[in-house]
BALOBA-1460 file (C-alpha; in Angstrom, 3 decimals):
// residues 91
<rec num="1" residu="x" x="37.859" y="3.868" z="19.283"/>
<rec num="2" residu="x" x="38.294" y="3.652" z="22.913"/>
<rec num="3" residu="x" x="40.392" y="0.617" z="22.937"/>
<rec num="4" residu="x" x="43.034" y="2.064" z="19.981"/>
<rec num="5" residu="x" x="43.360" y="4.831" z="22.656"/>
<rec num="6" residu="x" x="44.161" y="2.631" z="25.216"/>
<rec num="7" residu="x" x="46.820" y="0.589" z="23.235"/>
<rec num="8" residu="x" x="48.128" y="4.361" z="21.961"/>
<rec num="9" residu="x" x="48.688" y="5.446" z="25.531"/>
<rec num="10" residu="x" x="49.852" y="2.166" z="26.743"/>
<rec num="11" residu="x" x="52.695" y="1.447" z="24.305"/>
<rec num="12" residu="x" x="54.654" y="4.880" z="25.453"/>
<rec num="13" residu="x" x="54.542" y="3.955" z="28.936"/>
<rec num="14" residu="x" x="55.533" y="0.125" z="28.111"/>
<rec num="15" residu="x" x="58.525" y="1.918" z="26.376"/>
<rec num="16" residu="x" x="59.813" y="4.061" z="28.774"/>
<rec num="17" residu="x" x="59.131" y="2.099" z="32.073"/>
<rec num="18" residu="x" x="61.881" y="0.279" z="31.442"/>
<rec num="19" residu="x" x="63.886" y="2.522" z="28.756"/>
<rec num="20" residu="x" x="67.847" y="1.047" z="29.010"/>
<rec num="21" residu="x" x="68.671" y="4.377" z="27.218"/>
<rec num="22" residu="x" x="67.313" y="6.339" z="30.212"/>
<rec num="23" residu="x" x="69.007" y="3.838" z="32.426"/>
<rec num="24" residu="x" x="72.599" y="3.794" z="30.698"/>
<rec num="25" residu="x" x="72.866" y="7.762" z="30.899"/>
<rec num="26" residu="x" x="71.376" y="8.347" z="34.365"/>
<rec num="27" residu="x" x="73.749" y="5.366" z="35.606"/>
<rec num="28" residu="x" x="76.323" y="6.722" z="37.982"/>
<rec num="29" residu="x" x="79.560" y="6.092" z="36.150"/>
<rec num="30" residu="x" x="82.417" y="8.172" z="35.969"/>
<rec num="31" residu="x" x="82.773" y="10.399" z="32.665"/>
<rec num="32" residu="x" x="85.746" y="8.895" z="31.029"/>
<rec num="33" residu="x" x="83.905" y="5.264" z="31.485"/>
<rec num="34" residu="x" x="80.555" y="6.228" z="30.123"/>
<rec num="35" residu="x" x="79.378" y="5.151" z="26.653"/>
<rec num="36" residu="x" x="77.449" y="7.657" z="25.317"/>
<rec num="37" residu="x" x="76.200" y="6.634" z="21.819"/>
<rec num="38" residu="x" x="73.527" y="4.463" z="21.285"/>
<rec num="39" residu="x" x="74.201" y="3.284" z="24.892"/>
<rec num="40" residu="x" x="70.340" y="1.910" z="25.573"/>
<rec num="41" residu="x" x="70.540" y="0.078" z="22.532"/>
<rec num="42" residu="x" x="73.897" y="-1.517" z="23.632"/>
<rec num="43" residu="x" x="72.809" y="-2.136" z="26.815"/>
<rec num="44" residu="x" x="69.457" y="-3.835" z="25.473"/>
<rec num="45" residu="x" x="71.755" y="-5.948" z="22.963"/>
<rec num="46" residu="x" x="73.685" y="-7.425" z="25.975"/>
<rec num="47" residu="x" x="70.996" y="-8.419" z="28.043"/>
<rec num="48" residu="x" x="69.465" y="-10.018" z="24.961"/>
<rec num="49" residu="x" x="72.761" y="-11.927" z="24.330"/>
<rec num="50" residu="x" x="73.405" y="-12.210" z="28.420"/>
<rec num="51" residu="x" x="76.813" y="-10.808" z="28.122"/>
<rec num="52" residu="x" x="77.727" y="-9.538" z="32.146"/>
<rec num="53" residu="x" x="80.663" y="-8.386" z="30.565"/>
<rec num="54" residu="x" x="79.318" y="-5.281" z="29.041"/>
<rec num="55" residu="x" x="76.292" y="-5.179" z="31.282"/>
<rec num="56" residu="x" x="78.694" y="-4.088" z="33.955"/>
<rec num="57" residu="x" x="80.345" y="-1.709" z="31.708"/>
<rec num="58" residu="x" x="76.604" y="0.226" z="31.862"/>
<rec num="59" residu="x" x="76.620" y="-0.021" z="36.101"/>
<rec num="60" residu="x" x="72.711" y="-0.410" z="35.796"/>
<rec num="61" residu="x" x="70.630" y="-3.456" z="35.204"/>
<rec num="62" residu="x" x="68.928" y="-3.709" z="31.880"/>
<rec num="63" residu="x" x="65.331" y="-3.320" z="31.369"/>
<rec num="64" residu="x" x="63.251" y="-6.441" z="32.077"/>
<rec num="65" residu="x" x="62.394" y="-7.002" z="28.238"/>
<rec num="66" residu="x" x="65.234" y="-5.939" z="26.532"/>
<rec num="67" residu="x" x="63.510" y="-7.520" z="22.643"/>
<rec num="68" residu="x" x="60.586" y="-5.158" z="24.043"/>
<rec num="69" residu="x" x="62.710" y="-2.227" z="24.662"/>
<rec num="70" residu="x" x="65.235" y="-2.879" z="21.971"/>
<rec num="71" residu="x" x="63.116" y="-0.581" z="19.180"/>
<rec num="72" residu="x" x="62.121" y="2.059" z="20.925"/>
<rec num="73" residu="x" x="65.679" y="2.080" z="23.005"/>
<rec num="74" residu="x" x="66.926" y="2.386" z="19.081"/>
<rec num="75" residu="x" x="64.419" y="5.198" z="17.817"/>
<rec num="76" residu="x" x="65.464" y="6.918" z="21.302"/>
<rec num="77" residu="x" x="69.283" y="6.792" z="20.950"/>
<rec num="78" residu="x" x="69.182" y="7.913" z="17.160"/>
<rec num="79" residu="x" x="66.941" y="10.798" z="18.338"/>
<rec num="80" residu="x" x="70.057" y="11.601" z="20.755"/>
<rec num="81" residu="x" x="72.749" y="10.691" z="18.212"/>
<rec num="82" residu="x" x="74.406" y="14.336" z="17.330"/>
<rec num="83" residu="x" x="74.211" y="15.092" z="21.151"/>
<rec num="84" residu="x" x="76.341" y="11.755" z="21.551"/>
<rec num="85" residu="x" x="78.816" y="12.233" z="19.360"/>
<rec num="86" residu="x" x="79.300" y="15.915" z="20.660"/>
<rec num="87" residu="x" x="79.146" y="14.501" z="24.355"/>
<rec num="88" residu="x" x="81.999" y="11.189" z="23.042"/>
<rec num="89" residu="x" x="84.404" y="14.239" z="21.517"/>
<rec num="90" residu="x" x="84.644" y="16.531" z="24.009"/>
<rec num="91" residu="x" x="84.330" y="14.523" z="26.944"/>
């Protein structure tokens, strides 16, 4: 019992130590350059395919295990999805 609550409290923290979608919307970019929807999972996507291109769209580096991150930067960014799209239109 002890050890599934161990593994339960670790895999938040794995998540979020490193969350790109945290890191792509506290990035310091300017507000017409920012990508706001599903911008962690974008950012995890190019690290995975090592595309500097669109890395240095994001100004921030990507988390160090962006296959790690890439779910819960996913389940994270569809959480934020309608506040996106609000932020992308009238932005």
């Amino acid at each position: 019992m002890k050890f599934k609550k161990i593994v339960y409290g670790a895999i938040p923290i794995i998540g979020l130590s490193g969350c790109a979608t945290f890191r792509s919307l506290n990035a310091d970019v300017p507000l017409y350059e920012r990508i706001f929807v599903y911008s962690g999972t974008r950012l995890d996507w190019a690290a995975i395919e090592n595309n500097d291109v669109a890395i240095r769209k994001f100004n921030t580096d990507p988390p160090s295990y962006p296959l790690v991150d890439l779910p819960f930067s996913f389940a994270l960014d569809s959480l934020f999805l309608p506040l996106a799209v609000s932020a992308e239109i009238f932005h």
